[in-house]
C-alpha positions as CSV (number, residue, x, y, z in Angstrom):
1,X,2.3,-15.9,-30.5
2,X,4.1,-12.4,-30.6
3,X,1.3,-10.9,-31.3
4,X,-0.8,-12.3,-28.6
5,X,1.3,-11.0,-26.2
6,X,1.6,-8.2,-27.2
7,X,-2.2,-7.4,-27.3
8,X,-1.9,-8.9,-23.9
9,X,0.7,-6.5,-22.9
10,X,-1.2,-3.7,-24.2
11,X,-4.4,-4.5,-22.6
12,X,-3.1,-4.5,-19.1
13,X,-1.0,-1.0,-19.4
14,X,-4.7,0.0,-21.1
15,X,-6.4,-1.1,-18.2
16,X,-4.1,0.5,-15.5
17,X,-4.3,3.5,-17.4
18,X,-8.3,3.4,-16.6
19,X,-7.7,2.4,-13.3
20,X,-5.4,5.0,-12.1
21,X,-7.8,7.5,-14.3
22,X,-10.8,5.5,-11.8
23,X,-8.3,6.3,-9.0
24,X,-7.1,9.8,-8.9
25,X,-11.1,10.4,-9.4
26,X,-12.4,8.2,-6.3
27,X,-13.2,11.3,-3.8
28,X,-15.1,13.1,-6.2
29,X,-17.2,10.6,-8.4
30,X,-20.6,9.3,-7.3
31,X,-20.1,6.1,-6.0
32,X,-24.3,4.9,-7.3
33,X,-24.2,6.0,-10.8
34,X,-20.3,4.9,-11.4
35,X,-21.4,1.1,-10.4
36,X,-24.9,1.1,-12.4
37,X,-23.8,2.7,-15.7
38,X,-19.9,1.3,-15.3
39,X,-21.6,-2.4,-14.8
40,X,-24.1,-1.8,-17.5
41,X,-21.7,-0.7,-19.8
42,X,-19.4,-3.8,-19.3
43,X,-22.5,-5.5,-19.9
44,X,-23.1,-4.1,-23.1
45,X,-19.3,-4.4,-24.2
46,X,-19.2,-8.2,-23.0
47,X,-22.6,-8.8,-25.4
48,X,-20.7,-6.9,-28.1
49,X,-17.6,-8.8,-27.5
50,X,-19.5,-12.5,-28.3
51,X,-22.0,-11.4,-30.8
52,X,-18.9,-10.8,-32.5
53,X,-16.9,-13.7,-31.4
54,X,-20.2,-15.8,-32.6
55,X,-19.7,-14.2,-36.1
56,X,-16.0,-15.2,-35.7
57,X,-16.6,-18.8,-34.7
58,X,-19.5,-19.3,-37.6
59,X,-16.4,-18.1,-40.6
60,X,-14.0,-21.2,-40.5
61,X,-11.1,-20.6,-41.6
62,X,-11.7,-17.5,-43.5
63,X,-11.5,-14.5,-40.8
64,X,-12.8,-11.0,-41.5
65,X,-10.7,-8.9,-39.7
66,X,-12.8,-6.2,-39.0
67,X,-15.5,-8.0,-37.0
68,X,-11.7,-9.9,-35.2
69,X,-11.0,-6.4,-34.7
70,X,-14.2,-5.4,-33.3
71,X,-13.9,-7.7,-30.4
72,X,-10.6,-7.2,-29.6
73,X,-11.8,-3.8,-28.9
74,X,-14.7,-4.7,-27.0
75,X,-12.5,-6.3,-24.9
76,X,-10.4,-3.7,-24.7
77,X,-12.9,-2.0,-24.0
78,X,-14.8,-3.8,-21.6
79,X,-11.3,-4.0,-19.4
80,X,-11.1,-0.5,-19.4
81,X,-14.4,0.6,-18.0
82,X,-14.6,-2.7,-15.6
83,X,-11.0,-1.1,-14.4
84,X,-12.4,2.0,-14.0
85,X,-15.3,1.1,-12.4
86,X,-14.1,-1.6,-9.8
87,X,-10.6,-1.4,-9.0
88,X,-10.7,1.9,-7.1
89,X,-13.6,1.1,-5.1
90,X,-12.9,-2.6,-4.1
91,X,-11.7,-1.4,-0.8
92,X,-13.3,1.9,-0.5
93,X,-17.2,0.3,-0.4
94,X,-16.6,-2.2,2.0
95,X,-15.0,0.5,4.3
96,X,-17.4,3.2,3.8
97,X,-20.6,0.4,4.1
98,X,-19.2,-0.6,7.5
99,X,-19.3,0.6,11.0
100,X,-15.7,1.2,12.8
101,X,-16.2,-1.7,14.7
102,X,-17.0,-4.5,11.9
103,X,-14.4,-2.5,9.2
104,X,-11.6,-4.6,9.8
105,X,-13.6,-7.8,10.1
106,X,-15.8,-7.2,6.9
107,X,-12.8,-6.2,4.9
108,X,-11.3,-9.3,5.7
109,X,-14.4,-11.2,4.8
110,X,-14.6,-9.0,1.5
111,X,-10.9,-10.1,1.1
112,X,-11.9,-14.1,1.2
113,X,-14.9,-13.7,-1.0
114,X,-13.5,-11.6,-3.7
115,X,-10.4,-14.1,-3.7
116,X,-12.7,-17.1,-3.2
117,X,-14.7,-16.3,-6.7
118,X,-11.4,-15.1,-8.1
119,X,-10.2,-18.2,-7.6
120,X,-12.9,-20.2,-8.7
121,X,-13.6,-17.9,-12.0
122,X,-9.6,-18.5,-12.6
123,X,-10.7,-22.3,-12.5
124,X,-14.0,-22.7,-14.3
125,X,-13.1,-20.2,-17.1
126,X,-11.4,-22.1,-19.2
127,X,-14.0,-25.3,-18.8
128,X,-16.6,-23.1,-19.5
129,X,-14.7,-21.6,-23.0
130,X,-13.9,-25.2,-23.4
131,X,-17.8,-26.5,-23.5
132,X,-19.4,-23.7,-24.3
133,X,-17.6,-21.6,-26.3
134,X,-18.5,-17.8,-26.9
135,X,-21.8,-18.9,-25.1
136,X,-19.9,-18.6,-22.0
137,X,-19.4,-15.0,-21.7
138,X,-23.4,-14.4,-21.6
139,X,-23.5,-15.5,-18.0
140,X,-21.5,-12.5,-17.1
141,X,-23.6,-10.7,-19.5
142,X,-26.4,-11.5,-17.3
143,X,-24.6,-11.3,-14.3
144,X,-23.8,-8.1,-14.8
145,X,-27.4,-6.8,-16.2
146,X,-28.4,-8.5,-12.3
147,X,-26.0,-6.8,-10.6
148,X,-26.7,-3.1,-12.2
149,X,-30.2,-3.7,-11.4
150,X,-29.2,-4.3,-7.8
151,X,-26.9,-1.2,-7.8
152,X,-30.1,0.4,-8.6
153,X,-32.4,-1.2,-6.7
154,X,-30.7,-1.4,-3.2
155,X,-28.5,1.4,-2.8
């Protein structure tokens, strides 16, 4: 139980740290090829992170270590780059999308919608692990394959 929290711990100062990298970066990265490549990439790391887990979950009892290390990382990992990808321009895409006179009104609507699905994923998550395991995390997988193709596609 230590230990879990610990890695818990560890992944949130790891994720700030990719955040406030994400951050002090915003006015000069490319906001097009940060969204494709950074969704893309957390694509990749969530299929890493349950191939592995589906290795993990075949073993029983018996755990190799390195592939339990292996997704650890990815999720480390993943965390990172979806941290340095989305956090910093949550509020700046909205605002930069919008006209003056629909900014404040579409923020607040970006507000409810990000905190609407928030809310929901906080909900369904643990259902989802529950029923379907490992298996769950390939929606986002595919979710996010969609939306990089949409990054590309439309903007």
């Amino acid at each position: 139980m230590a230990q879990q929290l610990g890695y818990n711990l560890l992944n949130s100062v790891v994720s700030a740290v990719g955040a406030l990298t994400a951050v002090s970066q915003t006015d000069r990265m490319p906001r097009r090829p940060v969204l494709i490549w950074g969704t893309l990439g957390c694509a990749c790391l969530l299929a890493i992170n349950s191939g592995l887990s589906a290795v993990l979950a075949k073993q029983g009892d018996v755990v190799d270590l390195g592939v339990a290390r292996g997704a650890l990382a990815a999720y480390f990992l993943f965390n990172v780059l979806f941290s340095f990808t989305y956090t910093p321009l949550q509020g700046v895409i909205p605002a930069e999308a919008l006209e003056t006179t629909m900014r404040a009104k579409g923020l607040a609507a970006s507000g409810i919608i990000v905190n609407a699905i928030g809310f929901i994923n906080q909900f369904a998550g643990p259902v989802g692990l529950g029923n379907l395991g490992y298996k769950y995390i390939y929606i986002f997988v595919g979710w996010d394959c969609f939306e990089s193709l949409m990054w590309y596609l439309f903007w």
